[in-house]
TORVOGU-189201 format. One record per residue (C-alpha): x, y, z; residue in three letters. Coordinates in steps of 0.25 Angstrom, whole numbers, padded with zeros to 4 digits, always signed. Example, Ala and Ser with C-alpha at 12.3 -4.5 7.8 and 13.67 -1.06 7.14 Angstrom:
BEGIN
+0049-0018+0031ALA
+0055-0004+0029SER
# end
This chain:
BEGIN
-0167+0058+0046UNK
-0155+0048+0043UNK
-0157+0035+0047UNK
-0144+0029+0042UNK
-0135+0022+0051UNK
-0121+0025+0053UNK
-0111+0016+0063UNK
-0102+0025+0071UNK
-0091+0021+0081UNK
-0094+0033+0090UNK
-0097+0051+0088UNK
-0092+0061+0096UNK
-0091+0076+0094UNK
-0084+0085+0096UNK
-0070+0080+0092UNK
-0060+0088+0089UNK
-0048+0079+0085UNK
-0054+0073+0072UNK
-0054+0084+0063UNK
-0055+0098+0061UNK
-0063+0107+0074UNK
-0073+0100+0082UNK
-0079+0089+0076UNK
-0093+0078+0078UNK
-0084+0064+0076UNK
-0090+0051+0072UNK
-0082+0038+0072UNK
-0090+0028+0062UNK
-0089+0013+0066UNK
-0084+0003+0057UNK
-0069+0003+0052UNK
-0062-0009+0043UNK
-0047-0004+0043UNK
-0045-0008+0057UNK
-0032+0000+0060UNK
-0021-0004+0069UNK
-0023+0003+0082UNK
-0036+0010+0078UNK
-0040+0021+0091UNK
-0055+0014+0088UNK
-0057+0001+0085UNK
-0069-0001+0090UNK
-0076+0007+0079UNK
-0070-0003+0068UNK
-0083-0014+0068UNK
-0093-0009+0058UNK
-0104-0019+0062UNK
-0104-0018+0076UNK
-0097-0006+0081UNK
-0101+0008+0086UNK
-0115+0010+0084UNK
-0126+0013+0071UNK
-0133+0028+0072UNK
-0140+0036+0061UNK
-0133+0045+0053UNK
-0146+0055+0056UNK
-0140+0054+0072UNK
-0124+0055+0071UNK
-0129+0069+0060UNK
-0137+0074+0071UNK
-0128+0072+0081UNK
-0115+0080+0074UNK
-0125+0089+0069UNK
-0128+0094+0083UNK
-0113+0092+0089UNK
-0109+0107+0092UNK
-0095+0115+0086UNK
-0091+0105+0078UNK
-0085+0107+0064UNK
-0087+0094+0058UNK
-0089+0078+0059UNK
-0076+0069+0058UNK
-0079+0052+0055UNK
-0071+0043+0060UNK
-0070+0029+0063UNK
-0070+0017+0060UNK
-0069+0021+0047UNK
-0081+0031+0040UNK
-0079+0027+0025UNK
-0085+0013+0030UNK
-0098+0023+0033UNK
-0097+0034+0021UNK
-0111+0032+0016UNK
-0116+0035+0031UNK
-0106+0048+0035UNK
-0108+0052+0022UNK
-0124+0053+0024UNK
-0120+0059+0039UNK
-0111+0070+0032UNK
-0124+0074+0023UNK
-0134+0073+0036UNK
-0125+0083+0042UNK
-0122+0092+0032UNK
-0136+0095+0031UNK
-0136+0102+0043UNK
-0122+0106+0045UNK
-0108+0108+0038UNK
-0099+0099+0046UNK
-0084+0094+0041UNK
-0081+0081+0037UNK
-0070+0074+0040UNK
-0069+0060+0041UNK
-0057+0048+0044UNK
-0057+0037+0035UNK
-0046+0024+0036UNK
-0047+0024+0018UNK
-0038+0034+0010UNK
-0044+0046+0006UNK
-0040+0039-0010UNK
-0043+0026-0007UNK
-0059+0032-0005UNK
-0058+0040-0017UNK
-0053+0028-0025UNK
-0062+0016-0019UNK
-0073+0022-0009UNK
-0087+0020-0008UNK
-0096+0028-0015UNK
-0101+0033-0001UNK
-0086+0034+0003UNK
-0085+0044-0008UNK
-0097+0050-0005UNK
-0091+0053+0009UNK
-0078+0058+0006UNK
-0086+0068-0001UNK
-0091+0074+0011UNK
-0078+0073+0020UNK
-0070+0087+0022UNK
-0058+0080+0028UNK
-0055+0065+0027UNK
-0044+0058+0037UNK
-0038+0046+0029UNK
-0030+0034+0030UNK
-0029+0023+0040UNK
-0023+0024+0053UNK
-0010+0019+0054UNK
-0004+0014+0066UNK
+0011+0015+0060UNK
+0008+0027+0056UNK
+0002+0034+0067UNK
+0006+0049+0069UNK
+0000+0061+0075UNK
-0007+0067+0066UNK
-0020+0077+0066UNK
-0032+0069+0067UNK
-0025+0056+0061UNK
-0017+0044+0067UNK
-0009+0039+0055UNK
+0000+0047+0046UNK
-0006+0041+0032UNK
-0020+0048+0037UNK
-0024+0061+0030UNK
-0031+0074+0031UNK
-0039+0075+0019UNK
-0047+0086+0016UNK
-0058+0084+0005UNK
-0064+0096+0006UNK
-0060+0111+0009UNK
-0066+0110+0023UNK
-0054+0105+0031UNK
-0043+0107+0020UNK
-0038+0120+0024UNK
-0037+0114+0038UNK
-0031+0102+0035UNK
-0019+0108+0026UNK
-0017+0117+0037UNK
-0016+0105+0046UNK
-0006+0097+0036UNK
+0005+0109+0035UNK
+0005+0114+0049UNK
+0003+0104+0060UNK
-0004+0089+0057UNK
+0000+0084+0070UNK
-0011+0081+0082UNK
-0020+0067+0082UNK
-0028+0074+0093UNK
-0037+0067+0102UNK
-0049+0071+0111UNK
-0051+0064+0125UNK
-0065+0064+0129UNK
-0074+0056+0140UNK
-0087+0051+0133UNK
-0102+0049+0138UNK
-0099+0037+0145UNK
-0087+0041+0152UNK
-0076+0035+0144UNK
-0064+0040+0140UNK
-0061+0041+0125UNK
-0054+0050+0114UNK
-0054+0055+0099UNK
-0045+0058+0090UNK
-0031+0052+0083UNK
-0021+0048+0094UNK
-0007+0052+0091UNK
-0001+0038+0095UNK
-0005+0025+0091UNK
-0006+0018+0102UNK
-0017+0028+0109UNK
-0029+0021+0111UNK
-0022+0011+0119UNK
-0013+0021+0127UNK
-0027+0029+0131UNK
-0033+0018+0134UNK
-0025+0011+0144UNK
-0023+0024+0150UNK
-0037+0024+0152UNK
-0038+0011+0158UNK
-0026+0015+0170UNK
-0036+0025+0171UNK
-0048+0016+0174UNK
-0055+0022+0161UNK
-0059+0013+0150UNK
-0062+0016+0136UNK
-0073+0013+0127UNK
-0065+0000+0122UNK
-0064-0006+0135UNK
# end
């Protein structure tokens, strides 16, 4: 069994709004580009944030999620953690073929370049990457991306078909998913198509007499 530690922000499965077909989602904790207008701040502190579980659990867990196609990490930012998901990915493929895709605020070239040696080690082993800092002045409506500097970048023949077909037809769509969770709050996932939506949605809650997580 893995007893290694891994901080995470928060897991959900199944999402269908952060990458191709139904997917087990883990948002890592821990973040140092601190974006303008960020849909999740809270997941930014590495030290104190979100909570430390072993990678032999969060495994387990997506290995008994039902229907789903693959894992997506998010964040907080995953490169900060690549020696961690990259020993998940390997506890997992032992027992099942999941996709990969993972978002990342670093260029896919500036990794290459200056990465880590686990860095590297983890790009091996990711089938789409989703690049780039979100950018508020950038913001556009796009799939599974905020800002129009992100990309979809397959690095391996798992998604790329997929992806091309995407890129000529129809890249439009952020896509959210509205769900309630297990202590009755109200909350999303996904890429908002306007800037400005946490905040919107969260104020509407509130004239509702719904608070949020945050609150």
């Amino acid at each position: 069994m893995n007893t290694k530690q891994i901080r995470i922000f928060r897991y959900q499965s199944p999402v269908k709004v952060l990458g191709f077909f139904s997917r087990a989602v883990i948002w890592v904790q821990g973040c140092k580009f601190a974006c303008p207008n960020c849909i999740v701040p809270e997941s930014w502190d590495l030290e104190e944030g979100g909570e430390s579980i072993s990678l032999q659990f969060l495994a387990d867990w997506i290995l008994t999620q039902k229907g789903i196609e693959g894992v997506t990490f998010s964040g907080g930012e995953p490169m900060l953690q690549a020696e961690e998901l990259s020993n998940l990915i390997d506890i997992i493929k032992l027992k099942k073929d999941l996709g990969v895709v993972c978002y990342t605020g670093y260029t896919l070239e500036n990794l290459v370049r200056y990465g880590s040696q686990y860095q590297k080690l983890f790009l091996s082993k990711i089938d789409l990457l989703i690049d780039g800092l979100y950018k508020e002045e950038l913001h556009s409506d796009l799939r599974w991306r905020g800002s129009k500097n992100q990309r979809l970048l397959p690095l391996t023949n798992r998604y790329k078909k997929l992806v091309q077909e995407i890129l000529k037809q129809d890249d439009s769509g952020c896509g959210l998913e509205f769900f309630v969770d297990n202590n009755g709050i109200l909350s999303f996932n996904g890429v908002p198509n306007q800037p400005n939506f946490r905040e919107m949605f969260e104020q509407k809650m509130l004239e509702k007499g719904i608070k949020l997580p945050s609150d």
